[in-house]
C-alpha positions in Angstrom: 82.3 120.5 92.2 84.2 118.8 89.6 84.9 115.0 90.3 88.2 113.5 88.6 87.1 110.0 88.6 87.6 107.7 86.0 84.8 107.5 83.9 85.3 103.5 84.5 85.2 104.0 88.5 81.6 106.0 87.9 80.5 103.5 85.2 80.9 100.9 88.0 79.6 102.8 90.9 76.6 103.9 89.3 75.6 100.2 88.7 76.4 98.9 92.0 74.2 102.0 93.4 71.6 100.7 90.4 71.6 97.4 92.7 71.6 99.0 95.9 69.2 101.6 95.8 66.1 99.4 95.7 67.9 97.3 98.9 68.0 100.4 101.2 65.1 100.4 103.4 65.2 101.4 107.7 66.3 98.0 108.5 69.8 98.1 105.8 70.7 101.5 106.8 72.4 100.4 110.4 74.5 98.1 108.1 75.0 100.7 105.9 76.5 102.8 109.1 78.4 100.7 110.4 80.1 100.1 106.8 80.7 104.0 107.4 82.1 104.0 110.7 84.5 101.3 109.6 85.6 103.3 106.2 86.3 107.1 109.0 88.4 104.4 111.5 90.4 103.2 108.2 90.7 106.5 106.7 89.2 108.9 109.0 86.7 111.4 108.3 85.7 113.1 105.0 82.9 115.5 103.6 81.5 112.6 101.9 81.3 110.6 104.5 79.5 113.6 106.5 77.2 113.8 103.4 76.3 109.8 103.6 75.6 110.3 107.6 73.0 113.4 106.3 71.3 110.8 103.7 71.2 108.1 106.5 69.6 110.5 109.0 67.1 111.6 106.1 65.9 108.5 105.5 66.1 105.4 103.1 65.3 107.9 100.0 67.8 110.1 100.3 70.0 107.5 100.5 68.6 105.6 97.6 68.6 108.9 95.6 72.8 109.2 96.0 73.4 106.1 95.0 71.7 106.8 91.5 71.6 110.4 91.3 74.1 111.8 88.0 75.0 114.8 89.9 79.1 115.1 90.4 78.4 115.4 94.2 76.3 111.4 94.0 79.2 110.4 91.7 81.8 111.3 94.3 79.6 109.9 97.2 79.3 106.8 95.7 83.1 106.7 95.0 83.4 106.4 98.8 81.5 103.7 99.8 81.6 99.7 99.0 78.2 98.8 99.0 78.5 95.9 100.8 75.6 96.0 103.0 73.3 96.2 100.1 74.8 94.3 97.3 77.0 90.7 97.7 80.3 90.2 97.3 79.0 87.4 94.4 77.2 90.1 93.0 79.9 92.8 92.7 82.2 90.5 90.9 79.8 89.6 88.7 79.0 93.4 87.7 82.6 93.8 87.1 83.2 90.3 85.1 80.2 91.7 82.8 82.0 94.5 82.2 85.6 93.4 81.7 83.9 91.4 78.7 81.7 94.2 77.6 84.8 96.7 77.5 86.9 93.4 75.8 84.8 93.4 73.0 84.4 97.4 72.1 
């Protein structure tokens, strides 16, 4: 599977899984569901999303493992999701202030 993301859009979701994955434990993944049942009534259904309900049923790990994993499938997963049940609005704006300036100054 070849994933045409941005190489920005990946830098960006890897870190945002970075912050997540130690924040997914059996009491955040019903958040983390119902973030996904929102994102298939916006946009309906996908086979990411079907691969995110398979890491949810497997448990907290497999979930945790997506949102760092380097594989195109995680990178693609990841692209899908916003993270909010794991990582603050606060906190996503700060990941991507830190990298506005770090990109400024390359």
């Amino acid at each position: 599977m070849k994933s045409h993301l941005p190489a920005e859009h990946d830098f960006l979701a890897t870190e945002l899984g970075k912050l997540a994955a130690p924040r997914v434990t059996t009491e955040t993944l019903p958040h983390f569901r119902s973030d996904l049942d929102r994102l298939r009534k916006q946009n309906g259904d996908s086979p990411y999303l079907r691969f995110w309900d398979e890491a949810i049923a497997a448990g907290p790990a497999a979930a945790r493992r997506f949102m760092t994993e380097r594989s195109e499938r995680a990178q693609v997963m990841r692209s899908v999701i916003s993270f909010r049940a794991f990582v603050s609005k606060h906190e996503r704006d700060e990941l991507l202030r830190r990298h506005v300036r770090e990109a400024a100054s390359e």
